[in-house]
C-alpha positions, 0 to 999 in steps of 0.5 A, spaced: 500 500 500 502 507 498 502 513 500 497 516 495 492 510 497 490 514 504 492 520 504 488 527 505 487 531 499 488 539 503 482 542 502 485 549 504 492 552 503 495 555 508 500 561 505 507 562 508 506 569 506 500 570 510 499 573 517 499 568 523 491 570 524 489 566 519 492 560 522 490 562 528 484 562 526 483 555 521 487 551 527 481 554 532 476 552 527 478 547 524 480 543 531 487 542 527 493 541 532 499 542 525 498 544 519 502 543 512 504 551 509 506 552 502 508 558 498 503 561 493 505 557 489 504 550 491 510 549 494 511 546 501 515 550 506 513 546 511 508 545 518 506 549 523 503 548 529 500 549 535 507 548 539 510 553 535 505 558 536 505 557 543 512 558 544 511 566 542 505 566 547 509 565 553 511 571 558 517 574 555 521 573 563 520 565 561 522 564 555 528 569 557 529 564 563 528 558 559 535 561 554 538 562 560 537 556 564 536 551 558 536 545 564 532 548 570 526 546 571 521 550 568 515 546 568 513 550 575 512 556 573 505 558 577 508 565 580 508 568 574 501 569 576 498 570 568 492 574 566 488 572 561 489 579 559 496 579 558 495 572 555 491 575 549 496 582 548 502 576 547 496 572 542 494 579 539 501 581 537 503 574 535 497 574 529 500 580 526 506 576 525 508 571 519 507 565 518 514 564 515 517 567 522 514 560 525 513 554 519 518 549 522 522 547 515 526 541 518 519 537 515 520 530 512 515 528 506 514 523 502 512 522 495 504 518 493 508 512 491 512 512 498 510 504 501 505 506 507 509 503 511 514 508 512 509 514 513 507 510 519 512 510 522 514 517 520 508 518 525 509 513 530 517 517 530 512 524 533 511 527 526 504 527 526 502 529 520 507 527 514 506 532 508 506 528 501 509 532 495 510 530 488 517 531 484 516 539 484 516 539 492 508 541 491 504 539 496 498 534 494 497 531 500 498 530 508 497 522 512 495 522 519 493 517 523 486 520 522 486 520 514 488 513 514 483 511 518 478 515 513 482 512 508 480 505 509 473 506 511 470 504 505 465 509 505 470 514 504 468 517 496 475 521 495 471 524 489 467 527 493 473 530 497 477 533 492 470 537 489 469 539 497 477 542 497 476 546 490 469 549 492 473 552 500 479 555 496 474 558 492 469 560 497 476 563 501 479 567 495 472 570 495 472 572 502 480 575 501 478 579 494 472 582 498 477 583 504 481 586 499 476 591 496 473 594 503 
């Protein structure tokens, strides 16, 4: 069995070139932990993911520790007393950022006619999503353990999936030129 077989078509393409909102947003909407960022022109850059974005969300005073202390301990770090207010200023700020400052590069893929196999064991390895691309580095698709579970439910129509994904990218370019007009 290869790649191609269970693979998720990606519906909406995440741009390196937009603003860290966007992600924010589709990751929030979408219940999406790592999402597969590509360059307008359909290139890879690479993933983006909730843990990456969280490490810019963190008060300024730990992170500068955590530099300074690479070893300490800095899972107990409650006498900071964060608000939640202090919390959505770092976040507010982090949505005006691009996403290329936070796309995490050092990504492996794998082509549709790779075996299964070793994208399994790409996630059992903690990639959780593998990105397949073609010989051009274009994304085509992403494996999880969730698509391949869908991909081998027989009642998954793939057909039906592709036409769903070409309909929200032309909803989504919709949205961005009526934004683009206001």
């Amino acid at each position: 069995m290869d790649c191609k077989t269970v693979m998720a078509p990606i519906k909406v393409s995440i741009y390196s070139d937009e603003l860290a909102g966007v992600v924010i947003d589709f990751m929030v909407e979408k219940h999406m932990g790592l999402v597969p960022v590509v360059d307008r022109d359909g290139t890879f850059a690479g993933l983006i993911s909730g843990d990456s974005l969280m490490a810019f969300m963190l008060p300024r005073a730990l992170t500068t520790m955590a530099k300074s202390h690479p070893r300490a301990g800095m899972h107990k770090v409650s006498f900071l007393n964060e608000t939640a207010h202090e919390m959505q200023e770092r976040l507010n700020g982090l949505r005006g950022r691009p996403i290329s400052e936070m796309v995490d590069r050092n990504v492996d893929t794998v082509r549709p006619e790779t075996p299964l196999i070793d994208a399994l064991m790409m996630i059992k390895s903690k990639q959780y999503v593998v990105p397949v691309v073609d010989d051009e580095n274009k994304l085509v698709g992403a494996i999880s353990f969730f698509s391949v579970l869908y991909g081998l439910n027989e009642e998954y129509d793939r057909e039906k999936a592709e036409k769903q994904k070409i309909h929200e990218r032309e909803e989504r370019k919709q949205d961005h030129e009526k934004e683009a007009k206001q």
